[in-house]
LOTI-975160 format. One record per residue (C-alpha): x, y, z; residue in three letters; residue number from 1. Coordinates in Angstrom, 1 decimal. Layout:
<nodes>
<node x="X" y="Y" z="Z" residu="ALA" num="NUM"/>
...
</nodes>
This chain:
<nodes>
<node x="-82.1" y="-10.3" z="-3.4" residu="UNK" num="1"/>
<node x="-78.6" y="-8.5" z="-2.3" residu="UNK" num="2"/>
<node x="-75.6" y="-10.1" z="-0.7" residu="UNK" num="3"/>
<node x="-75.9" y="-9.5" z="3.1" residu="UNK" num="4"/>
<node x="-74.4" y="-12.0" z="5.0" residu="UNK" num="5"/>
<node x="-72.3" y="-10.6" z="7.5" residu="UNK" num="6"/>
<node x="-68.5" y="-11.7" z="8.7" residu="UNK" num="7"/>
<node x="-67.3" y="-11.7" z="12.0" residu="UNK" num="8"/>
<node x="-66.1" y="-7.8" z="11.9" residu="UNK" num="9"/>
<node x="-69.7" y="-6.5" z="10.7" residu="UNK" num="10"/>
<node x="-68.9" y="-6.0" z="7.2" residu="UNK" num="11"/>
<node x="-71.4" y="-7.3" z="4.1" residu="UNK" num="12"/>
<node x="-70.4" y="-11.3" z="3.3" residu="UNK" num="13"/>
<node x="-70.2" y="-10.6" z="-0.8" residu="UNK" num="14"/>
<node x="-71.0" y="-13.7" z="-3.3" residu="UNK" num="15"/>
<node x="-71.9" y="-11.9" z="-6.5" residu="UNK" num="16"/>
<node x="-68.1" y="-11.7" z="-8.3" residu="UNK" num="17"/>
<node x="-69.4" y="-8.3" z="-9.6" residu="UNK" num="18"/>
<node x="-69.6" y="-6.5" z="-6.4" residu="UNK" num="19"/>
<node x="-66.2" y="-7.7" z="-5.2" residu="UNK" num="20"/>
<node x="-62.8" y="-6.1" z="-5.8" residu="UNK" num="21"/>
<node x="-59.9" y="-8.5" z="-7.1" residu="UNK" num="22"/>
<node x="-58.5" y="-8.4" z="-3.5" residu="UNK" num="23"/>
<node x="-61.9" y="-9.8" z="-2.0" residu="UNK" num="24"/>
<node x="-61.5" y="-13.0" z="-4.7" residu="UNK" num="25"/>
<node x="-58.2" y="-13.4" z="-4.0" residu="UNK" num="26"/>
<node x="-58.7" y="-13.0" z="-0.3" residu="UNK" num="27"/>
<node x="-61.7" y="-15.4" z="-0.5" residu="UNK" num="28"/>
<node x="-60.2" y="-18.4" z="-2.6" residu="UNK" num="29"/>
<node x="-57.5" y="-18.8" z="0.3" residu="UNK" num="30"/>
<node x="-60.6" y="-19.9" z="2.2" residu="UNK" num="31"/>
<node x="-61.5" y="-23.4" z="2.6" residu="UNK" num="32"/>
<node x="-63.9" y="-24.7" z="0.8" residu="UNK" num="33"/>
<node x="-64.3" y="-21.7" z="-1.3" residu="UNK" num="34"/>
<node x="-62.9" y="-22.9" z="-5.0" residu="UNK" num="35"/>
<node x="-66.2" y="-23.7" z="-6.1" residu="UNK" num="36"/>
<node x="-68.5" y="-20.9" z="-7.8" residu="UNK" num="37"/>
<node x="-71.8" y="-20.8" z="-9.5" residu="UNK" num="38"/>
<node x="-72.2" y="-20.0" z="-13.0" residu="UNK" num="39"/>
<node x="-75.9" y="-18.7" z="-13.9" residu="UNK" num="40"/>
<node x="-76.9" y="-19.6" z="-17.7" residu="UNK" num="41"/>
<node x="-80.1" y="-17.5" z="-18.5" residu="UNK" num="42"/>
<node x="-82.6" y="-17.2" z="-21.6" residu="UNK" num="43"/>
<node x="-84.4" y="-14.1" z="-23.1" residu="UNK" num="44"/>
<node x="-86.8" y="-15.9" z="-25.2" residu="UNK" num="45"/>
<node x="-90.8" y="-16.3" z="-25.7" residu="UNK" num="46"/>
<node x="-92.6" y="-17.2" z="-22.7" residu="UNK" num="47"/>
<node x="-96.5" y="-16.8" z="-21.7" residu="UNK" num="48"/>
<node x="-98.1" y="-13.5" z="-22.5" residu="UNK" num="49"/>
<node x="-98.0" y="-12.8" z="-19.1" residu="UNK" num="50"/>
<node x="-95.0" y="-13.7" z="-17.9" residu="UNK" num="51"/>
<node x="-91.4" y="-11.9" z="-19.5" residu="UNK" num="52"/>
<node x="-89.0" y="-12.7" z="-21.7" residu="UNK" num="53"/>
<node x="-86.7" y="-13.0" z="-19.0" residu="UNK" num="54"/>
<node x="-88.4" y="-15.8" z="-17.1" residu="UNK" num="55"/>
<node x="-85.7" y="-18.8" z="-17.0" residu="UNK" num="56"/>
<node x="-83.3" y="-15.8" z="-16.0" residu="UNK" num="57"/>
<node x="-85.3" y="-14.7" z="-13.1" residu="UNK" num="58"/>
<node x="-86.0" y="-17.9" z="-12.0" residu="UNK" num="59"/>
<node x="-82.3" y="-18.8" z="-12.4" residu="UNK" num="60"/>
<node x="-80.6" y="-16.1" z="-10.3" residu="UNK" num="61"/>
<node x="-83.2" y="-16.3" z="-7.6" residu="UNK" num="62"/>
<node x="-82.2" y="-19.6" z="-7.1" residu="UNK" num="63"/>
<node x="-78.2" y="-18.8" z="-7.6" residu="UNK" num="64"/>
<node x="-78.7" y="-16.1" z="-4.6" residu="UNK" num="65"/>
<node x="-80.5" y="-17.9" z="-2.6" residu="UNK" num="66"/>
<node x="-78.0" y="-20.6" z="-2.2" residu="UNK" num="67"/>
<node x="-74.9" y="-18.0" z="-1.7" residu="UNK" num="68"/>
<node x="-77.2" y="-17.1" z="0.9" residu="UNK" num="69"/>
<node x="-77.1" y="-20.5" z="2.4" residu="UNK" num="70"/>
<node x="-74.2" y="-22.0" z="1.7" residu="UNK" num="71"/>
<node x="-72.0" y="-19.1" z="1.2" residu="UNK" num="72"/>
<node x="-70.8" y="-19.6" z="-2.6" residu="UNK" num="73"/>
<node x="-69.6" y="-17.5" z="-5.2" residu="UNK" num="74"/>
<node x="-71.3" y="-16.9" z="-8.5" residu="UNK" num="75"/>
<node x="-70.7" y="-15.0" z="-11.9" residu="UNK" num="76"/>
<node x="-73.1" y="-12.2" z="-13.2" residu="UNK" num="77"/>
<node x="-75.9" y="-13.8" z="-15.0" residu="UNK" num="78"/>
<node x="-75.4" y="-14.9" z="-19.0" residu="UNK" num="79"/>
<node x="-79.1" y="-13.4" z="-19.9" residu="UNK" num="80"/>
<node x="-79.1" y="-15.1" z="-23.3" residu="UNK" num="81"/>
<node x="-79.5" y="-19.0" z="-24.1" residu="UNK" num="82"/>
<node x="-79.7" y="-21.4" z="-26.9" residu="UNK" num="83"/>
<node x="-82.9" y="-20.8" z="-27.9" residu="UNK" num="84"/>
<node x="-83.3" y="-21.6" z="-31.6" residu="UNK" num="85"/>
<node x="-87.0" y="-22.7" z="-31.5" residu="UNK" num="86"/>
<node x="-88.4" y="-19.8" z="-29.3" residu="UNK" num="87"/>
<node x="-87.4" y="-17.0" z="-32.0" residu="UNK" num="88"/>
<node x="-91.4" y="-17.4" z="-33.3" residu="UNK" num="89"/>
<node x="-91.9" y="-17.1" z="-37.3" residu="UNK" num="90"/>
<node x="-90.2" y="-14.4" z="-39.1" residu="UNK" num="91"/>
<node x="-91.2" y="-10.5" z="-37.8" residu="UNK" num="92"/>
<node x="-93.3" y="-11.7" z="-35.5" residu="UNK" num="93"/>
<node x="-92.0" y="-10.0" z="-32.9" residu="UNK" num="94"/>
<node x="-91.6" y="-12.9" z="-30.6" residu="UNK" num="95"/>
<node x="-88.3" y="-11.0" z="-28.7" residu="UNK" num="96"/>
<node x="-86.0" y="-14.0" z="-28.4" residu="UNK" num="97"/>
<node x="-82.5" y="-13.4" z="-28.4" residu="UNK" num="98"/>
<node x="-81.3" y="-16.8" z="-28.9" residu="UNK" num="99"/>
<node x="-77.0" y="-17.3" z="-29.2" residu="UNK" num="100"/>
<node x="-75.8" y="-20.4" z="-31.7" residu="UNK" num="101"/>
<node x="-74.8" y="-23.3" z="-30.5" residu="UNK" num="102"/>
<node x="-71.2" y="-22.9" z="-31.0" residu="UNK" num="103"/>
<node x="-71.6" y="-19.5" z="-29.5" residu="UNK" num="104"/>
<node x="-73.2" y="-20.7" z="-26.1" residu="UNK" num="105"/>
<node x="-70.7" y="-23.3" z="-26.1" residu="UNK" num="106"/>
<node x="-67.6" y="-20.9" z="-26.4" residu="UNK" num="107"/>
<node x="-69.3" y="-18.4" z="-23.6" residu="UNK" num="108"/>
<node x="-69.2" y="-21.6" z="-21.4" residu="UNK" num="109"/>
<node x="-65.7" y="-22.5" z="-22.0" residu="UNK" num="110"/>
<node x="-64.4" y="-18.7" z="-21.8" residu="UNK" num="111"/>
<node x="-66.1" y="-18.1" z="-18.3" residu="UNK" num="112"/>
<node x="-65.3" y="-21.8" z="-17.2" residu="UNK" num="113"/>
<node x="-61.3" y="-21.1" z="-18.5" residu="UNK" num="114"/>
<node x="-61.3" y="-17.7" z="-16.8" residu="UNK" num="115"/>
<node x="-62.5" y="-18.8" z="-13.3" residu="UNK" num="116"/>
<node x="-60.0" y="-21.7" z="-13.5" residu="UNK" num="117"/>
<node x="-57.3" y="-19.5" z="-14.3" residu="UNK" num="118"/>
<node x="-57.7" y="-17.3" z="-11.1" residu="UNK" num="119"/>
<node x="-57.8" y="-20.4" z="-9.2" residu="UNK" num="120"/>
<node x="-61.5" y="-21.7" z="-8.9" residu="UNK" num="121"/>
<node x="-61.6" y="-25.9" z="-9.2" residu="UNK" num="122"/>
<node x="-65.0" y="-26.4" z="-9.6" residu="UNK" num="123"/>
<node x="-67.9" y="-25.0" z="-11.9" residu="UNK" num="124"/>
<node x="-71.1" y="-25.4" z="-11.7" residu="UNK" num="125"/>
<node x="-73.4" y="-24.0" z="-14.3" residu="UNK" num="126"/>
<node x="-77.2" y="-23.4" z="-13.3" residu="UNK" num="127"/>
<node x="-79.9" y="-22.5" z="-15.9" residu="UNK" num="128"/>
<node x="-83.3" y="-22.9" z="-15.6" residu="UNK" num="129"/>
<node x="-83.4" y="-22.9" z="-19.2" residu="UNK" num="130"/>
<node x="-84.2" y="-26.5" z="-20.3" residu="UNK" num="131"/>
<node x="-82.7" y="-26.2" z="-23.5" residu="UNK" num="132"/>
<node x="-79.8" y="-24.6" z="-22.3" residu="UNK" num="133"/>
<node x="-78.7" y="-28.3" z="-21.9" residu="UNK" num="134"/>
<node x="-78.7" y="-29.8" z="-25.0" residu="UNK" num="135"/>
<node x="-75.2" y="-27.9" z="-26.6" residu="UNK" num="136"/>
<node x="-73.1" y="-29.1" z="-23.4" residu="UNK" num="137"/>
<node x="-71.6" y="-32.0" z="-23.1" residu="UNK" num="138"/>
<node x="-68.4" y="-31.9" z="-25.3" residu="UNK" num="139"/>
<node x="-67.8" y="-28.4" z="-23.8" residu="UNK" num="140"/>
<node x="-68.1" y="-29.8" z="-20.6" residu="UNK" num="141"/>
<node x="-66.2" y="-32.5" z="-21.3" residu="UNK" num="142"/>
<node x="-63.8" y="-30.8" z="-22.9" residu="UNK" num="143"/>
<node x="-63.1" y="-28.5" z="-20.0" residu="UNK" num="144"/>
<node x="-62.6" y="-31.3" z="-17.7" residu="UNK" num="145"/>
<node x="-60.2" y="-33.0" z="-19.8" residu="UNK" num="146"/>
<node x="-58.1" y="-30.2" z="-20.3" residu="UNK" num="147"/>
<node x="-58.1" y="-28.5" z="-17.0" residu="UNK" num="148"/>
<node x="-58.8" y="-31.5" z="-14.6" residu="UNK" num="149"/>
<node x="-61.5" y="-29.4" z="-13.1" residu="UNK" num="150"/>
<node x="-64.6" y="-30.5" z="-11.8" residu="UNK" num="151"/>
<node x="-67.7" y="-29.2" z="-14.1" residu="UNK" num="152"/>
<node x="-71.5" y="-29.9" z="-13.7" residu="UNK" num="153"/>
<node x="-74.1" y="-28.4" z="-14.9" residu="UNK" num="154"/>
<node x="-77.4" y="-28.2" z="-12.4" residu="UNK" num="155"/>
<node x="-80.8" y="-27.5" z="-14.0" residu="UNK" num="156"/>
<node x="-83.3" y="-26.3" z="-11.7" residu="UNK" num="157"/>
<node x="-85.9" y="-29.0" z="-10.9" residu="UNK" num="158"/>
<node x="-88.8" y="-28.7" z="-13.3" residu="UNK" num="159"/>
<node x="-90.6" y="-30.4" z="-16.4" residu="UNK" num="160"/>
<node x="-89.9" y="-33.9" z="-16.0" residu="UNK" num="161"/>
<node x="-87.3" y="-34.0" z="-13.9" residu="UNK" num="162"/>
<node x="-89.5" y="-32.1" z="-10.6" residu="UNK" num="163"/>
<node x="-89.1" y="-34.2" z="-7.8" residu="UNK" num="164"/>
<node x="-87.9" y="-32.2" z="-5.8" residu="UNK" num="165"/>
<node x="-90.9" y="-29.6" z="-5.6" residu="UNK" num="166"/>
<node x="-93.4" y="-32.4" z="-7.3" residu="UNK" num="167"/>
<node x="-95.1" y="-32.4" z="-3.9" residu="UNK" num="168"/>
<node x="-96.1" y="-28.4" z="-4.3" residu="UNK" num="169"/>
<node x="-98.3" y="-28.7" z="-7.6" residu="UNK" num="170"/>
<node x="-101.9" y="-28.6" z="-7.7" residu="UNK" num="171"/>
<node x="-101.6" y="-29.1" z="-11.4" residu="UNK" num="172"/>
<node x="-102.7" y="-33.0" z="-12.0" residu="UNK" num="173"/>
<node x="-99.9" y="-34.8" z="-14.1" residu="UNK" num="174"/>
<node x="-102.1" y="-33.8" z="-17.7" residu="UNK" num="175"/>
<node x="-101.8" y="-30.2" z="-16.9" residu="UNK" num="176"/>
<node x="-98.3" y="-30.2" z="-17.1" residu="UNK" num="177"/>
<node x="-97.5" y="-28.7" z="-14.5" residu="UNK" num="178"/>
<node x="-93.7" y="-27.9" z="-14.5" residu="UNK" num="179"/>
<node x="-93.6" y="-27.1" z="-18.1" residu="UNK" num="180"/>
<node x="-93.2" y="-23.9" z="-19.9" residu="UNK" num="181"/>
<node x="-95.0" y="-20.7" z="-18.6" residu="UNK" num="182"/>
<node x="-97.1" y="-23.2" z="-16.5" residu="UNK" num="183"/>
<node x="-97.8" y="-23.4" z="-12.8" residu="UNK" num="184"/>
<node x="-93.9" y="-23.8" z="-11.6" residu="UNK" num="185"/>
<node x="-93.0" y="-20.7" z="-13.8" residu="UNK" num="186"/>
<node x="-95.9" y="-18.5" z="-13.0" residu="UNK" num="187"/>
<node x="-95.5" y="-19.0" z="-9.3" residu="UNK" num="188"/>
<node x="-91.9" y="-19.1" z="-9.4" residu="UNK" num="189"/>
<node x="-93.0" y="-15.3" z="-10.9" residu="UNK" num="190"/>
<node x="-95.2" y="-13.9" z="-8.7" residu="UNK" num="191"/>
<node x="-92.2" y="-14.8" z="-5.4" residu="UNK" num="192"/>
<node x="-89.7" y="-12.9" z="-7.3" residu="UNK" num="193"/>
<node x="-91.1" y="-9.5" z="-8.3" residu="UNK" num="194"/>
<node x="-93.3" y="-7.1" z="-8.4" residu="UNK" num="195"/>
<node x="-94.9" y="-6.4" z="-11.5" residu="UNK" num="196"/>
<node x="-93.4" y="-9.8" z="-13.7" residu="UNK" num="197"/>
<node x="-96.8" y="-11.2" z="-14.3" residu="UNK" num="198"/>
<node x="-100.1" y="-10.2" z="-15.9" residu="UNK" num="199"/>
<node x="-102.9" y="-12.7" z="-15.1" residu="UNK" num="200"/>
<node x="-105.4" y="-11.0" z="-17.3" residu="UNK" num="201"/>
<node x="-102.6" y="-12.6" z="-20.5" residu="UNK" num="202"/>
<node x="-103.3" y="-16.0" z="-19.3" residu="UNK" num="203"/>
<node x="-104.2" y="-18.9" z="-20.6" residu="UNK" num="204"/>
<node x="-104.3" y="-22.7" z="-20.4" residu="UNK" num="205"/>
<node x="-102.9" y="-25.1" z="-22.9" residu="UNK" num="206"/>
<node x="-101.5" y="-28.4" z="-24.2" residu="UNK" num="207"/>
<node x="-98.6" y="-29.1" z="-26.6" residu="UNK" num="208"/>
<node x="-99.6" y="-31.1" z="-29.4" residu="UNK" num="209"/>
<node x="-97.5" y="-32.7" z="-32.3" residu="UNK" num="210"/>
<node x="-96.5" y="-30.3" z="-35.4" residu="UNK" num="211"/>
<node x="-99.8" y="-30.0" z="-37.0" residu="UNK" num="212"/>
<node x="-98.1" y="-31.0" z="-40.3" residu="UNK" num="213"/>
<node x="-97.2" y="-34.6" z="-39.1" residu="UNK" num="214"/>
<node x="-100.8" y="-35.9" z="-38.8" residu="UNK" num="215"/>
<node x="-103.1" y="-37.3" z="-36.5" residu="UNK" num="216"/>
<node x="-100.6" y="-40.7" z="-36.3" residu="UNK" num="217"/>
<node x="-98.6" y="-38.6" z="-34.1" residu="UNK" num="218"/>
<node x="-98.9" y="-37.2" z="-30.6" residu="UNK" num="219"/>
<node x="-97.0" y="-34.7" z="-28.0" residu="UNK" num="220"/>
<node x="-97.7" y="-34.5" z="-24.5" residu="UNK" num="221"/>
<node x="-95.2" y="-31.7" z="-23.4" residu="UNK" num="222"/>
<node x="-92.2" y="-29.5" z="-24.5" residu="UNK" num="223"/>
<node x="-89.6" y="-32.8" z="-25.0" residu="UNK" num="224"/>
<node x="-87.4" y="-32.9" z="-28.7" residu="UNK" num="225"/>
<node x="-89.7" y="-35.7" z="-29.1" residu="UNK" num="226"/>
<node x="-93.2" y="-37.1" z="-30.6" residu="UNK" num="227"/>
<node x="-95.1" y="-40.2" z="-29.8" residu="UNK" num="228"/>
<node x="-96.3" y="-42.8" z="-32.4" residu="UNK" num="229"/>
<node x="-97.9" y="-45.8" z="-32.1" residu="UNK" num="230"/>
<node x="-97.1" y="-45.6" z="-28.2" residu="UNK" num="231"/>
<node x="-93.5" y="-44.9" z="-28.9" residu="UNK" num="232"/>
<node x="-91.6" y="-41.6" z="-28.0" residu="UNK" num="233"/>
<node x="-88.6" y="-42.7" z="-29.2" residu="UNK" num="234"/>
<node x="-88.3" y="-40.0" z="-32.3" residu="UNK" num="235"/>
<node x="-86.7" y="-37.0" z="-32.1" residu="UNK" num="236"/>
<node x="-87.6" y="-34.1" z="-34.5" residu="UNK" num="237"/>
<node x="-85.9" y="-30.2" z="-34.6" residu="UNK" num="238"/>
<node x="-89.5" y="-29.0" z="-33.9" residu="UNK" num="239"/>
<node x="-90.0" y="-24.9" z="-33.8" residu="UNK" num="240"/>
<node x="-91.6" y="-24.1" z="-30.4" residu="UNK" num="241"/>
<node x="-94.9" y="-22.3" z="-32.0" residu="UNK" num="242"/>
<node x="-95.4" y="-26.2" z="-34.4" residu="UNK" num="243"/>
<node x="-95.8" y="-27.8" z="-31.3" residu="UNK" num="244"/>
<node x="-97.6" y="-25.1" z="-28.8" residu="UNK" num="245"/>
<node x="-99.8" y="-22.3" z="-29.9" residu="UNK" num="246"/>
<node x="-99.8" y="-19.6" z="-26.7" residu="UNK" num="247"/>
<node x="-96.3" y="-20.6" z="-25.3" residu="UNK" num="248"/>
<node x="-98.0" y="-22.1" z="-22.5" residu="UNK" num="249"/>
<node x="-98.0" y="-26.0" z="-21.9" residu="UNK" num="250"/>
<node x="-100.1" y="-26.4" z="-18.9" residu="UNK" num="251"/>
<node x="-102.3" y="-24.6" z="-16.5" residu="UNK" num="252"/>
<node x="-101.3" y="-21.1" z="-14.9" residu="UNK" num="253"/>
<node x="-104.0" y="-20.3" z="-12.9" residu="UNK" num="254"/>
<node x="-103.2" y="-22.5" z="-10.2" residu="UNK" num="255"/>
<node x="-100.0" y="-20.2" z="-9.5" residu="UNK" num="256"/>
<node x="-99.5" y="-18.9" z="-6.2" residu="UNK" num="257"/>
<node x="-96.7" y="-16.7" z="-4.4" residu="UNK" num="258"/>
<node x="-96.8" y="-18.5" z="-1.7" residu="UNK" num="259"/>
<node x="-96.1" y="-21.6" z="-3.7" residu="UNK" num="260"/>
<node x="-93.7" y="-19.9" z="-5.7" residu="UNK" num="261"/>
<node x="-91.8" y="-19.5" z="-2.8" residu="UNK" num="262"/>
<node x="-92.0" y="-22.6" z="-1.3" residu="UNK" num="263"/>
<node x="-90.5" y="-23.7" z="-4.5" residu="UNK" num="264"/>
<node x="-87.6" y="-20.9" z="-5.0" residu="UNK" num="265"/>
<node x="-87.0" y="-22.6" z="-1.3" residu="UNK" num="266"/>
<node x="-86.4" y="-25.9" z="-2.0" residu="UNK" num="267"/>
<node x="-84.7" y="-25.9" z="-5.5" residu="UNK" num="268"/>
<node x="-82.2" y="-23.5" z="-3.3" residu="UNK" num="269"/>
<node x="-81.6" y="-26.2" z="-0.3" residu="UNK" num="270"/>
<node x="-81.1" y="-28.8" z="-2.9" residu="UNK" num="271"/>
<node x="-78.8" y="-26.7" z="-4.9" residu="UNK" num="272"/>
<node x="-76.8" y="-26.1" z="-1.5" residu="UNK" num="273"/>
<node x="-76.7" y="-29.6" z="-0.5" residu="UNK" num="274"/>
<node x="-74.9" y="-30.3" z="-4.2" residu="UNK" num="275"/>
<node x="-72.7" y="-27.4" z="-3.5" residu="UNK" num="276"/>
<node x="-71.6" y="-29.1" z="-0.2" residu="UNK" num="277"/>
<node x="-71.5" y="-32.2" z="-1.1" residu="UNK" num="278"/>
<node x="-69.0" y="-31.3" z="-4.1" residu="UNK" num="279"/>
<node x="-67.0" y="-29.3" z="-1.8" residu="UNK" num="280"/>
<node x="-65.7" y="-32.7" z="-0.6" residu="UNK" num="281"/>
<node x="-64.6" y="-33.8" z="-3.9" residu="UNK" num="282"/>
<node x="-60.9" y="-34.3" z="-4.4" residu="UNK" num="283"/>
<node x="-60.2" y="-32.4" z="-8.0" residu="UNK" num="284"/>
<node x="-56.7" y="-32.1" z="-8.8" residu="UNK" num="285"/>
<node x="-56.0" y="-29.2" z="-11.4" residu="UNK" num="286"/>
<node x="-53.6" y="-29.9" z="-14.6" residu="UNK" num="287"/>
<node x="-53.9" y="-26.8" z="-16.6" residu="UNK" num="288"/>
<node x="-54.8" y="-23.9" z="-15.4" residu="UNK" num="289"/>
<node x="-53.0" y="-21.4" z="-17.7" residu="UNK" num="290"/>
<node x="-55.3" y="-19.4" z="-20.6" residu="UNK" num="291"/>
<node x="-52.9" y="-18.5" z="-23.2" residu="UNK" num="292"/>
<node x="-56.1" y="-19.1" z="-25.8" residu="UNK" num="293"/>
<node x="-58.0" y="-16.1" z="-24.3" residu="UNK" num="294"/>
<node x="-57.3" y="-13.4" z="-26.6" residu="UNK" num="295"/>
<node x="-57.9" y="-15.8" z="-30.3" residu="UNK" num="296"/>
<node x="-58.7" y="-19.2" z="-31.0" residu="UNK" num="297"/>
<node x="-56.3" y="-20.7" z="-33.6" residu="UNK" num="298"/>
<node x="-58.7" y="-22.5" z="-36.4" residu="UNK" num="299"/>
</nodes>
């Protein structure tokens, strides 16, 4: 998907800040309404065999360019790599992850977030459709906000246990799992986005299950940080991705459509765009917007 909303002289409507000159930013930030930009946090890691690496990135910009489309935003070239610790597989496997440390993810966020602040932008949202691309970011986030006075979110697409929005679009039943990793949401989400990204005859259904170590006592019923015990899910273990799923896949595939993938892409889009106007209306009030740590941070 290109920019190619048009102004009112015929010329292409840019949102992607890599396309545009300086003068088109500084042309467009004198425009109401338009201090807000997009931020898209991606993942290279482990997937399905048959669906890429690049999954939570595809899946993540589609949904980024679809809402410039509709609610005519800005938005940063996509970060392709994630925190992704648990996807790099056992040693020489080959699994293909590229996965950033924590600290590292954290400082990419603050450098883009500081950047875009000092050219004028007064609110950030990140988007990721990387689950775990959540877990390093609150004293980031927080810190931004507390130093600049700009509004920061971060928006994770709707999927896993948080689906509501599109819950109404899977034919998975709720034990297939059916907006977890490589599963119906991601397969579909897929096949709508391009030619080529998926290979059916790789497929295969599965189930998480606890760390095969811990026992039967325990139990897992999708890709949480957690396990269940005696009814419980209240424990939290640093679990490696292949201890607690064998194929990569937590669910059911096969129900995957295009058509659904679609419908999806479209309504994870509106809802992003309904955020992005509704934050439009927020009163944010800048303190800092100078950068003088951009070149070194002082230990």
């Amino acid at each position: 998907m290109n920019d190619h909303r048009m102004n009112g002289a015929g010329q292409t409507r840019k949102h992607n800040l890599l396309t545009m000159s300086f003068a088109e930013v500084e042309e467009r930030l004198q425009e109401e309404g338009q201090d807000i930009v997009l931020v898209p946090l991606g993942s290279t890691e482990k997937h399905g065999a048959h669906i890429p690496l690049g999954t939570d990135s595809y899946v993540t910009m589609e949904v980024v360019e679809r809402t410039a489309e509709i609610v005519d935003v800005m938005y940063t070239p996509l970060e392709p790599f994630g925190y992704s610790p648990h996807h790099m597989g056992r040693h020489l496997e080959g699994a293909g992850t590229i996965t950033l440390a924590a600290e590292t993810y954290r400082r990419i966020m603050n450098d883009v977030a500081r950047s875009l602040i000092y050219h004028g932008f007064k609110k950030i949202i990140f988007v990721s459709h990387h689950g775990s691309n959540t877990k390093p970011i609150d004293e980031v986030m927080r810190a931004l906000r507390y130093r600049t006075g700009a509004f920061i979110a971060f928006y994770k697409t709707p999927t896993e246990r948080e689906a509501s929005v599109v819950q109404d679009l899977f034919d998975n039943p709720p034990e297939e799992t059916p907006g977890w990793h490589s599963s119906e949401l991601e397969t579909s989400c897929l096949m709508a986005c391009g030619d080529g990204l998926v290979d059916m005859s790789r497929a295969v259904e599965d189930r998480a299950h606890a760390p095969a170590y811990m026992g039967e006592a325990f139990s897992k019923i999708d890709g949480t940080a957690t396990v269940k015990f005696q009814g419980s899910e209240n424990i939290w273990v640093p679990m490696e991705h292949h201890e607690y799923c064998d194929t990569a896949v937590i669910g059911n595939p096969f129900r995957a459509t295009k058509e659904k993938g679609l419908a999806m892409f479209e309504r994870m889009a509106r809802h992003l765009a309904d955020f992005v106007n509704e934050a439009r209306n927020f009163e944010v009030e800048i303190k800092q917007s100078d950068y003088p740590e951009r070149a070194y941070y002082e230990a």
